[in-house]
C-alpha positions, -999 to +999 in steps of 0.1 A: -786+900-041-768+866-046-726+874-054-714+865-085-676+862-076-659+834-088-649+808-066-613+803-066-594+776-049-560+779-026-540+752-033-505+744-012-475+765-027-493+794-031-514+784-063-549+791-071-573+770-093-602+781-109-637+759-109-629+730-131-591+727-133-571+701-129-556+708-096-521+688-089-518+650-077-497+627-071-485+618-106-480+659-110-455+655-081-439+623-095-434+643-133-421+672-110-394+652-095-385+639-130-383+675-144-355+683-115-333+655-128-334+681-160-308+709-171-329+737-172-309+766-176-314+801-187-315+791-223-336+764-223-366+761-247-394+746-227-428+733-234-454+719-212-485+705-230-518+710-209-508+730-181-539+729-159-530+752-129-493+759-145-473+740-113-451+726-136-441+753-157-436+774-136-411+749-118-397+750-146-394+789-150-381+788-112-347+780-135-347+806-157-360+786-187-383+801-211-411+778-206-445+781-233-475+761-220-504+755-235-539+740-226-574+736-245-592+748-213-600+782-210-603+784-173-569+762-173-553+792-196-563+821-170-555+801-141-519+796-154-515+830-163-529+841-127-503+820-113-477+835-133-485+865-122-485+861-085-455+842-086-440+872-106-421+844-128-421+848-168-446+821-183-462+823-217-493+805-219-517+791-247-549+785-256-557+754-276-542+725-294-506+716-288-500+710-326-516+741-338-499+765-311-462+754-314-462+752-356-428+754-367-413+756-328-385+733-314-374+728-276-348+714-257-375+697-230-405+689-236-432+674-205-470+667-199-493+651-176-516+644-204-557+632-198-548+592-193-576+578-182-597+550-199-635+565-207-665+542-218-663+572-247-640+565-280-635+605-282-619+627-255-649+650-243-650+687-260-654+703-226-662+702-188-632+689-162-632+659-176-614+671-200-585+668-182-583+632-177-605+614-198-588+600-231-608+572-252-610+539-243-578+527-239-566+559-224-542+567-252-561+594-274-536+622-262-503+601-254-501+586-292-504+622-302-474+630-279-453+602-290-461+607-326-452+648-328-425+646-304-397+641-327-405+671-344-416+694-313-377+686-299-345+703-308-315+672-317-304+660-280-343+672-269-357+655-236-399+642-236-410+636-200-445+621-196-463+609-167-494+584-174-512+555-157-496+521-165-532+512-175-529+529-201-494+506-213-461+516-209-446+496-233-467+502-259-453+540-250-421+529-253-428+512-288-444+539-301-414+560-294-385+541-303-405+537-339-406+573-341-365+571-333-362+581-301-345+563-275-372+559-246-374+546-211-396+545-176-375+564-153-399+565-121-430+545-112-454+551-081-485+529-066-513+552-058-547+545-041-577+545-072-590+582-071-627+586-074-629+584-108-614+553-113-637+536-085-670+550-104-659+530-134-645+499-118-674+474-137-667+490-168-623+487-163-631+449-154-651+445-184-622+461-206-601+438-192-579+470-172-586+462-140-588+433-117-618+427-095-595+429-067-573+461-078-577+494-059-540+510-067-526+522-097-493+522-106-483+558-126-451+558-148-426+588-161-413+579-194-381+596-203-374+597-241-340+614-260-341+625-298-310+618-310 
């Protein structure tokens, strides 16, 4: 009889990851070394929207911070919570759309390693791992959405941390967020090699005009913003 366990993956640190989820890369390590520049202390309100395997927040929860994360995958949610759980570390995690989940709810820091990646598809896909990094066709679909709600997701004084490709613009980041009235600035940058997903859409990048025929790194970006 053929098993039907589910095949889970070991990742370094003592994480697991379920089939389909986001597991952490380099620009999950350069948003973690942003976060540790942060106070997070016992009473800090944290949020940390899509979560995929929960590294981050529950980096964050190594502080004592109570730390909500939230993801529209499913098999992101349970891996997260299975995390938690064999970490022993206090994480509360969500199912579904950042807006809808954290109605009415301020925090002190808010962070994410949103889907960034430019997609020959205007929509972000409704399911598969894809989900995780494809965004429309500039790569924006999610970060807008981040700049535009952040004001009101953060407590007065409230820290945004997000990581993205510089593909995708920083600047137009930045503008999006100092319209919104916070004061907003890239704090870290990295050149990484193009992952595979990148490389399978090189034609379609040079035909957008976001890529060179030549180009084979990409340069990732943390953008730090303040509300005042």
């Amino acid at each position: 009889m053929p098993s039907t366990a589910l095949s889970v993956t070991t990742l370094p640190g003592g994480l697991v990851a379920l089939p389909g989820v986001y597991q952490p890369q380099a620009d999950t390590r350069l948003l973690a070394a942003a976060l540790a520049q942060e106070n997070l202390g016992p009473l800090a309100e944290v949020l940390e929207i899509g979560t995929g395997t929960g590294a981050l927040a529950l980096h964050a929860a190594t502080s004592g911070a109570r730390v909500t994360a939230v993801d529209v995958s499913w098999p992101a949610v349970a891996t997260a919570r299975l995390n938690a759980w064999l970490h022993r570390l206090p994480l509360r995690v969500l199912h579904g759309d950042f807006e809808a989940r954290t109605t009415g709810r301020r925090f002190d820091v808010v962070f994410s390693n949103p889907p960034y990646v430019p997609a020959p598809e205007s929509r972000p896909p409704l399911r598969g791992p894809e989900r995780a990094w494809d965004a429309g066709l500039d790569g924006r679909a999610i970060i807008d959405r981040i700049c535009a709600d952040a004001p009101s997701l953060l407590r007065p004084g409230g820290i945004l941390l997000m990581v993205h490709s510089g593909m995708c613009g920083a600047e137009e980041t930045l503008d999006r967020l100092s319209a919104a009235g916070m004061s907003a600035d890239v704090t870290a940058t990295a050149s990484v090699p193009w992952g595979p997903v990148l490389r399978s859409r090189r034609s379609w990048l040079e035909l957008q005009g976001l890529a060179s025929e030549a180009e084979e790194r990409e340069e990732l970006v943390v953008i730090r913003a303040q509300r005042p």
